[in-house]
N, C-alpha and C positions, 0 to 999 in steps of 0.2 A: 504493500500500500504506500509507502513512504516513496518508492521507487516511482509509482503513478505521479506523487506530489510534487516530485522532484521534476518530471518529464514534464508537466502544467508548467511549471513555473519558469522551465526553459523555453518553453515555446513562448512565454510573456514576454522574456527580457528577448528574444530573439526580434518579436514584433516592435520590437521601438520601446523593450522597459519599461512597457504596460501604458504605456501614456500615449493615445492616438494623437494622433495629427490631422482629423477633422473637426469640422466643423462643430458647435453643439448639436449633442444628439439625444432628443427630448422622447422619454417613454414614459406612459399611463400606467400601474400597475392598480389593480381592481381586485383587493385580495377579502377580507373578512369586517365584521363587526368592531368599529373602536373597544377597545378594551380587550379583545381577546387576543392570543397567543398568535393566532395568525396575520392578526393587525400589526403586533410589535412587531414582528420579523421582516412583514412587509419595508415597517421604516429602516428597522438594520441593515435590510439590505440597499435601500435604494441608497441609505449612509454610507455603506463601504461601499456600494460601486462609483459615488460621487466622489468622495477620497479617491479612491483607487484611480481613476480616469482626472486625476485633478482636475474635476467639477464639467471636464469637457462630455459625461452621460447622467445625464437630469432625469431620474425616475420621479413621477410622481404620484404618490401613492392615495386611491380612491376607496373610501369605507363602501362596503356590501353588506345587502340585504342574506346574504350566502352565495354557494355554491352558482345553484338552481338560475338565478339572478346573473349572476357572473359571466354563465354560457349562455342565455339567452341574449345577454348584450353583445354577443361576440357579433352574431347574425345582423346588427345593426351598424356596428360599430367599424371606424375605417384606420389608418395609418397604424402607429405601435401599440396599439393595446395589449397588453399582457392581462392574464386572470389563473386564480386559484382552482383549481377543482378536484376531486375523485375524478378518478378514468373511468368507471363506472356512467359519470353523467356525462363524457364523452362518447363515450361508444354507443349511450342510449341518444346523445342526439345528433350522431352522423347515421344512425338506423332509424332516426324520426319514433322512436318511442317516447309513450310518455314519459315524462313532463313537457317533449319537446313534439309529438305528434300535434299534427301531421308533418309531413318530412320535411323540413325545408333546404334546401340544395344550399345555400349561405354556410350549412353547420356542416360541410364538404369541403369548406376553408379549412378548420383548426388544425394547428399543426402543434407539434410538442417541442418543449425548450430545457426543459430539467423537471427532477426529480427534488418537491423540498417535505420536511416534515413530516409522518403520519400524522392520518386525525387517530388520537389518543382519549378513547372513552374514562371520563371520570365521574364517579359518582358519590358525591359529596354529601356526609350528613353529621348533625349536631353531635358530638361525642358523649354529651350529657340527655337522649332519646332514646339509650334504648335499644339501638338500631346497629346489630351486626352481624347481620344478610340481609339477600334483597328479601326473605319472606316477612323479615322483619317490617318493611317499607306499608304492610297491611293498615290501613286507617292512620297513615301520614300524609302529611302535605308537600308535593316533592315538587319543585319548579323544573321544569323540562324549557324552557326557551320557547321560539318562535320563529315559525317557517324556514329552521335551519336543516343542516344532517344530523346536528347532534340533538335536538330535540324529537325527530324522525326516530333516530338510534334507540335514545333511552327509552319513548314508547315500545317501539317496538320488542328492542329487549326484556323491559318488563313482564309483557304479554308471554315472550318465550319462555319466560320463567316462572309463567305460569302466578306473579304476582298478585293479588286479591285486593279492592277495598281499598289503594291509594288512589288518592288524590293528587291529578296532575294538573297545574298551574301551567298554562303554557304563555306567562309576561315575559316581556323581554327579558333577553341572561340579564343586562346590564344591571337590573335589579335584583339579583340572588344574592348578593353580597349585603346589603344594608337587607333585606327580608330574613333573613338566615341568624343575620345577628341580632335582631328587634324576636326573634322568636313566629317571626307569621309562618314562616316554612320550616318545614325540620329536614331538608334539605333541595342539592337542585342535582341537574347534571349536565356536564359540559363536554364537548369534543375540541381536543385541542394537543396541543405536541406538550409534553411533560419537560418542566414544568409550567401549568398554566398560569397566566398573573391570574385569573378571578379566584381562582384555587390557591395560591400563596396569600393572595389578599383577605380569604375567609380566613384561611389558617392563623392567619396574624392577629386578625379581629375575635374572635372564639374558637373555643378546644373543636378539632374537626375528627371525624374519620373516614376513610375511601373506604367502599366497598368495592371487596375481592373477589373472585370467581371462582368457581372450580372448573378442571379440567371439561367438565362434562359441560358446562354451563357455555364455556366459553366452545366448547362443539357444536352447541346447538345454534349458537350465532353466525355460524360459518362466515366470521370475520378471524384477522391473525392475531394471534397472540403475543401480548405486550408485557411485559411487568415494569413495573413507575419501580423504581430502587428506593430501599429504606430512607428514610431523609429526606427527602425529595422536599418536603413539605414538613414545616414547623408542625413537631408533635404527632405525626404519621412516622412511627420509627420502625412498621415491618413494608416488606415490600407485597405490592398489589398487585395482583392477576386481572389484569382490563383485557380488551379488545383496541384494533385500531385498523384504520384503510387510510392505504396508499394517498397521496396528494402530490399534483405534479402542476409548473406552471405551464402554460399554454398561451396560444394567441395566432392569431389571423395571417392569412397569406400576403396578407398585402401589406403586414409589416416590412419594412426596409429591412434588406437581407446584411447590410455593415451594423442595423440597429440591434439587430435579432444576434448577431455573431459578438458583439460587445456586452451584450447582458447576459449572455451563456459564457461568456470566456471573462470579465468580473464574476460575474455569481461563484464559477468555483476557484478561480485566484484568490480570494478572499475568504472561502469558506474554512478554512483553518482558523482565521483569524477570529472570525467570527462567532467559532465554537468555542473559543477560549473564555468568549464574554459570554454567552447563551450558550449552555448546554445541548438544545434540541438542534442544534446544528449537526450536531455529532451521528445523530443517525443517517446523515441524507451521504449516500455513497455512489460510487458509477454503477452498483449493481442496480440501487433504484430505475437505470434507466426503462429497464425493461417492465419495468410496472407502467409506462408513458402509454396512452389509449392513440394517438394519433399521428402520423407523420410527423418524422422531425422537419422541422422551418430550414431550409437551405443554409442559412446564415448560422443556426446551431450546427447544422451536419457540418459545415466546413470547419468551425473550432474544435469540436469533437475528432473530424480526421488531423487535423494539424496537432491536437494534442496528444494525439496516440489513443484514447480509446477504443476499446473493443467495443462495439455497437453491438446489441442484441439483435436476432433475426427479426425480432417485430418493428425494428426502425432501422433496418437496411434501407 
């Protein structure tokens, strides 16, 4: 791996020392909800790749409704735009499935750029309720979010699990945190890369605990299996058995192929640096690529082949 980091970093100084010699070059990124895990990362990154390019590649970073939202604006939307999604709601809207039925030829553009983050299921409750399983969750108040995947998730999971008699709040996340501590919920649940700020924020604010899975549990979700490491989170001291799905950035054919090859070749120049300050850096690897749902954008294939990557068969 080290050998891969070293070969990135030579192809950097080999192009000009990582610092282009064009013009400014201006991209939209369209990632998640303020406040959450995928929102920060958004700005981290548009922060080091504006460092890194000494301010000559201007990301700027646009809050989302989710996912769902993200790709349906692809279909409208024209020049750089980048967005967050599961490959999942990729693949379902170049086949016109719902949420994206009927088909529209537009979502025949998306192409893939990199591999960031899993989404990391977390499911947060009062440490002083009571509550240590999900059948515990029976005749609680548990805030699930709003027209996100990770509110989609935690329903749905419940259901799997066969849970009874909770009560799902579905207000925006952005309110789990002050309702959690005021006592209105006895907990919520988030999707996001570990660790989450809404989840170090609760934990800061009162005693918390994650619920953890068993093997069979997390079978029955046929999502991949995660564990958040002991500590992770103030007063969470054993490690938790979650769920999580893949998350890769994406964006439009008619992005500029010098724009698309500069934020794929920042993004992983940087990304060591990166993991130093943020942790959830740390998972996104070149194996991730092969979790990408769509065409690589020409502009990434080119920094990909000059960097020496092995390309998986789904984005030959």
């Amino acid at each position: 791996m080290r050998a891969f980091w070293m070969a990135a970093l030579a192809v950097g100084v080999l192009l000009g020392g990582g610092r282009p010699a064009a013009a400014e070059t201006r991209i939209t990124y369209k990632s998640a909800k303020a406040g959450t895990s995928y929102y920060q990362m958004a700005v981290e990154l548009a922060e080091a790749v504006k460092k890194a390019s000494d301010g000559a590649v201007i990301v700027t970073v646009e809050e989302s409704q989710g996912s769902v939202q993200n790709v349906k604006e692809a279909a409208v939307r024209s020049g750089n735009y980048v967005f967050t999604s599961p490959p999942g709601l990729i693949s379902r809207a170049m086949a016109g499935k719902k949420p994206f039925a009927p088909r529209n030829p537009a979502f025949g553009n998306l192409r893939s750029l990199f591999p960031i983050p899993s989404l990391t299921m977390h499911f947060v409750v009062r440490a002083d309720r009571g509550i240590e399983s999900f059948a515990d969750l029976a005749g609680k108040r548990f805030l699930i979010g709003k027209g996100s995947f990770g509110a989609r998730e935690a329903k749905r999971t419940l259901e799997l699990f066969g849970v009874q008699g909770v009560e799902l709040i579905d207000s925006e996340l952005s309110a789990a945190v002050a309702a959690l501590k005021n006592g209105q919920i006895d907990g919520f649940a988030t999707a996001g890369s570990w660790p989450a700020p809404n989840v170090v924020e609760a934990a800061a604010s009162v005693s918390v605990r994650l619920l953890s899975m068993t093997e069979e549990q997390v079978e029955k979700t046929g999502r991949t299996r995660l564990v958040i490491p002991a500590g992770t989170y103030p007063g969470v001291e054993k490690e938790v058995v979650t769920t999580s799905l893949p998350v890769g950035a994406y964006t439009i054919a008619a992005m500029e192929e010098e724009a698309a090859y500069l934020f794929t070749r920042y993004f992983w120049e940087t990304r060591e640096e990166r993991a130093g300050a943020s942790p959830w850096w740390k998972g996104v690897t070149p194996e991730g690529l092969a979790t990408l749902a769509a065409p690589l954008h020409p502009g990434a294939k080119r920094y990909y082949e000059e960097a020496g990557f092995t390309l998986p068969a789904n984005l030959q």
